[in-house]
VEXDREN-2710 file (C-alpha; in Angstrom, 1 decimal):
% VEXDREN-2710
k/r/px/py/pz
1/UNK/0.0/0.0/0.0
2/UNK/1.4/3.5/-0.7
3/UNK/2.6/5.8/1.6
4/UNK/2.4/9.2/2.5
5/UNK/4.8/10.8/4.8
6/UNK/5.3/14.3/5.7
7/UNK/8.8/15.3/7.1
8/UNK/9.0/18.1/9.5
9/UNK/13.0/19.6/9.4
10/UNK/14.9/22.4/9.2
11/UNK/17.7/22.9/6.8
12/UNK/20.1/24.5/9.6
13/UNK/19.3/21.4/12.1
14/UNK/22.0/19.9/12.4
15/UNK/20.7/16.7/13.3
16/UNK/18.4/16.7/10.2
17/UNK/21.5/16.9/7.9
18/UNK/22.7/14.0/9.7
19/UNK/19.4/12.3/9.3
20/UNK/19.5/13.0/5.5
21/UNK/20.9/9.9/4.4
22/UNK/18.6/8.2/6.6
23/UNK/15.2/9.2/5.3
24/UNK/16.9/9.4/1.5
25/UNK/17.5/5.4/1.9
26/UNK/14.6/5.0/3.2
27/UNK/12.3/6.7/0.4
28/UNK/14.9/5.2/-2.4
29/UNK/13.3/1.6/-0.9
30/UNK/9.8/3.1/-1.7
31/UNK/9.3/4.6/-4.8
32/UNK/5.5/4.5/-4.9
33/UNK/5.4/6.0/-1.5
34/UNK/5.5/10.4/-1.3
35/UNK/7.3/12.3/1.0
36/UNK/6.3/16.1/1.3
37/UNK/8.5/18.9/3.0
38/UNK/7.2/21.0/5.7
39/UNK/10.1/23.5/7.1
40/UNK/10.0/23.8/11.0
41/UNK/11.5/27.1/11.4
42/UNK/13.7/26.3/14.0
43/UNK/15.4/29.6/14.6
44/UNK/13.5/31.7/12.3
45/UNK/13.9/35.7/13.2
46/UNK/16.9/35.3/14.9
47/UNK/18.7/38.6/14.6
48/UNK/21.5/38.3/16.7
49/UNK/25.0/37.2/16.3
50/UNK/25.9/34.2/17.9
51/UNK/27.6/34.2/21.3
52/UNK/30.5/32.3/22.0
53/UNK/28.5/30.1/24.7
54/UNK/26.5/29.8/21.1
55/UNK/29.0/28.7/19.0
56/UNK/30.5/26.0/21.6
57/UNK/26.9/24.3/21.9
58/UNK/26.7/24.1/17.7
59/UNK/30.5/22.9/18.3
60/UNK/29.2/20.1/20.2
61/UNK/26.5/19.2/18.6
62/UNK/27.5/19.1/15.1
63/UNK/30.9/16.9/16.7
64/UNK/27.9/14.7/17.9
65/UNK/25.9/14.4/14.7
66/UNK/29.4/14.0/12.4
67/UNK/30.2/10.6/15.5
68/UNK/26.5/9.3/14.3
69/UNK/26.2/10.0/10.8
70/UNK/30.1/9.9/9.3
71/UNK/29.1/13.2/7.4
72/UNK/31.5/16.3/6.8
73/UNK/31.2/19.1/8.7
74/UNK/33.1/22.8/8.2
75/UNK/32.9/25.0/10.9
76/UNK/33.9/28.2/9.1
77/UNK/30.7/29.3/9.7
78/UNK/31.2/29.2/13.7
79/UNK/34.6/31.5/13.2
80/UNK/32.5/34.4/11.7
81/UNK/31.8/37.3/14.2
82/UNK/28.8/38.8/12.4
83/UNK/27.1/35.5/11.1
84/UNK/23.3/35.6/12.4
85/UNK/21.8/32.2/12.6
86/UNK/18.1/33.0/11.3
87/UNK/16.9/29.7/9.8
88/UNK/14.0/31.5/8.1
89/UNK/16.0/32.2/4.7
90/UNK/16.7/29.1/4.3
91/UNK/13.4/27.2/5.1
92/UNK/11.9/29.5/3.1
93/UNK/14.4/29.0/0.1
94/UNK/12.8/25.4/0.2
95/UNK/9.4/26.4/1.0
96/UNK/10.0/28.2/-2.9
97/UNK/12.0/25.4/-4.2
98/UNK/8.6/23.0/-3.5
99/UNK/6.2/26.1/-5.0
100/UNK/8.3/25.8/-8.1
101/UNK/8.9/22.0/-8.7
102/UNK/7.9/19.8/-5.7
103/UNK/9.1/17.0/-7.4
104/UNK/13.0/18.3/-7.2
105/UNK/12.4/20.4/-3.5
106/UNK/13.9/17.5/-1.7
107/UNK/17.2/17.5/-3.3
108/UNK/17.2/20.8/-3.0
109/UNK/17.0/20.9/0.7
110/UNK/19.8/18.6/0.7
111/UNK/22.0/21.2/-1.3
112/UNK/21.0/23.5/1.4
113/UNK/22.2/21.8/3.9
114/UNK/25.5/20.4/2.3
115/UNK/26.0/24.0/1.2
116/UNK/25.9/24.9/4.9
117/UNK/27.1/22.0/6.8
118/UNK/29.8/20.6/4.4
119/UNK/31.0/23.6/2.7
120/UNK/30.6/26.9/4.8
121/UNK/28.3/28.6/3.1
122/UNK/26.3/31.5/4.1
123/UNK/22.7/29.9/3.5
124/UNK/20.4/32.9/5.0
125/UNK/21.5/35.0/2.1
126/UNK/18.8/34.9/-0.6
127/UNK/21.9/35.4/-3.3
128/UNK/23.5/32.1/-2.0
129/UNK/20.0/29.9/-1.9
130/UNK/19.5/31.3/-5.4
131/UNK/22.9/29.6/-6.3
132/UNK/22.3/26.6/-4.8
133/UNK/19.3/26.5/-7.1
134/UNK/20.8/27.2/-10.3
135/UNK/23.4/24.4/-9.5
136/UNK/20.3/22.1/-8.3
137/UNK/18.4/22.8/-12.0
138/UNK/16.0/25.6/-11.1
139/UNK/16.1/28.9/-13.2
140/UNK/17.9/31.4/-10.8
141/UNK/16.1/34.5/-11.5
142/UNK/12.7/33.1/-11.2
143/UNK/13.9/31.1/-8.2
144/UNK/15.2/34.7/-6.8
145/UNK/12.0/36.6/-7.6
146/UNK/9.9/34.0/-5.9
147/UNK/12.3/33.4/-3.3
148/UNK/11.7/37.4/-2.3
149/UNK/7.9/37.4/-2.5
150/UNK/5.1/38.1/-0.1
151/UNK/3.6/34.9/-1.4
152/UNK/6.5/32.8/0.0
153/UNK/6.9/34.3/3.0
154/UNK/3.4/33.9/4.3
155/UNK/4.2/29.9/2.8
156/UNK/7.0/29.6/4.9
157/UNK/5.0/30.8/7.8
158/UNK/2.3/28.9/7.0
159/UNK/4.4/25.8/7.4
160/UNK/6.3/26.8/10.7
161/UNK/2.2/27.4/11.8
162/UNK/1.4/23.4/11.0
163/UNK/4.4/22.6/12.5
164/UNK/3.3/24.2/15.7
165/UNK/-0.3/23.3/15.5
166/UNK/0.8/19.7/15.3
167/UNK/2.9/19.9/18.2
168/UNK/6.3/19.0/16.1
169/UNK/9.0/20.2/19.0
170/UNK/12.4/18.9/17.6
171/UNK/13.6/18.1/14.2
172/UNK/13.7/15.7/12.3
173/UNK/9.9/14.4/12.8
174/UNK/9.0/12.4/10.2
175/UNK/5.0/10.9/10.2
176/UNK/3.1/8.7/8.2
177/UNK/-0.5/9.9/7.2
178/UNK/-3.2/7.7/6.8
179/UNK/-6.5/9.0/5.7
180/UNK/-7.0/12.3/8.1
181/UNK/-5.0/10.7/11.1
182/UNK/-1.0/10.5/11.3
183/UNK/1.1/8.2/13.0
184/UNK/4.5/9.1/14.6
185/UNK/7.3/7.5/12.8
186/UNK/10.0/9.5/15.0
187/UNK/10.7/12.4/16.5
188/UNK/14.9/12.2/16.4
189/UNK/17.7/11.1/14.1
190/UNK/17.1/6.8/13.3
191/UNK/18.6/4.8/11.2
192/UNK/17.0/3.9/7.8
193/UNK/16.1/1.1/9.0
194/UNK/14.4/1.4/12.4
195/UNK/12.1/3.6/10.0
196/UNK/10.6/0.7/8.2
197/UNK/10.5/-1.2/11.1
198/UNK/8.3/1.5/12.8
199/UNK/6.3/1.7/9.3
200/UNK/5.6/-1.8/9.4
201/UNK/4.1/-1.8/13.1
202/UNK/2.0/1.0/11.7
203/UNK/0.6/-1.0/8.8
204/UNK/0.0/-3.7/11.3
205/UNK/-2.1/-1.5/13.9
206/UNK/-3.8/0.5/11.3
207/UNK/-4.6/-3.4/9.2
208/UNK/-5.8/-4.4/13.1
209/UNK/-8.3/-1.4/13.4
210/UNK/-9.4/-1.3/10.1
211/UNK/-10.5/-5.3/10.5
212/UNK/-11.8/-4.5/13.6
213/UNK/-14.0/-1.8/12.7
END
């Protein structure tokens, strides 16, 4: 039976970048399933510059998530006195990415956070996300006129609103929708395959119900 899930992230958690090969194993293994993007916001407005107790707690967590996940980190980003951590830009650069071509908004999401993660880059910048789009496919200046829009920043908005209304604390949440309900698959980073695991058990409980009923 096909899936739907929706994945709750952020492209500046850290723990969702380590998380990204995960989930893209795990939706590789099902490709009549969909998967659809809503950004979390997780420190969206954020208009100061981080503090050195700030940067040590990114230290260790991103030290954490590389010991989990094997992926590259660069912390040029964390040696910059005037960088502002506002993970709005960014969310919303996929929140426009999906608008455009939902079909490619995942990998673009992924560029995001490799541009920011693995190679430094300064991701709030609407200039940078709309070169991380060219190089992903998209046509830059209609990415970049979007990108800037009322339209997609009441989107992005909209999403960090569901988010919230659903209760989704911590990122990566990904959750499995059946009908109008949806079932936690986790809350947290996983391996790909403690996600089918969990989608299995919620096959069987939904199959119970449903014969039950």
């Amino acid at each position: 039976m096909p899936h739907a899930f929706l994945y709750f992230a952020d492209p500046l958690c850290s723990w969702c970048y380590g998380f990204g090969p995960e989930i893209a194993r795990f939706i590789e293994r099902r490709p009549g399933d969909r998967l659809d993007l809503v950004m979390g916001g997780l420190r969206a407005g954020n208009r100061d510059t981080m503090s050195n107790a700030f940067r040590d707690m990114l230290r260790g967590h991103w030290r954490h998530v590389a010991q989990a996940s094997g992926l590259p980190f660069s912390e040029a980003i964390l040696d910059r006195e005037d960088f502002i951590y506002d993970t709005e830009p960014p969310c919303r650069g996929v929140v426009t990415a999906r608008n455009i071509e939902p079909a490619r908004a995942f990998a673009y999401f992924k560029s995001v956070q490799d541009a920011f993660y693995r190679d430094g880059r300064e991701v709030t910048r609407s200039l940078v996300l709309a070169d991380i789009a060219a190089e992903a496919g998209y046509d830059r200046a209609e990415f970049l006129g979007a990108l800037e829009s009322v339209e997609m920043r009441e989107a992005t908005r909209n999403d960090f609103a569901m988010a919230q209304a659903l209760g989704v604390g911590g990122f990566p949440t990904l959750a499995a929708a059946q009908g109008p309900q949806l079932y936690l698959v986790t809350s947290g980073y996983v391996k790909d395959e403690v996600l089918d695991q969990r989608v299995a058990e919620i096959d069987r409980l939904t199959a119970q119900k449903t014969r039950s009923a």
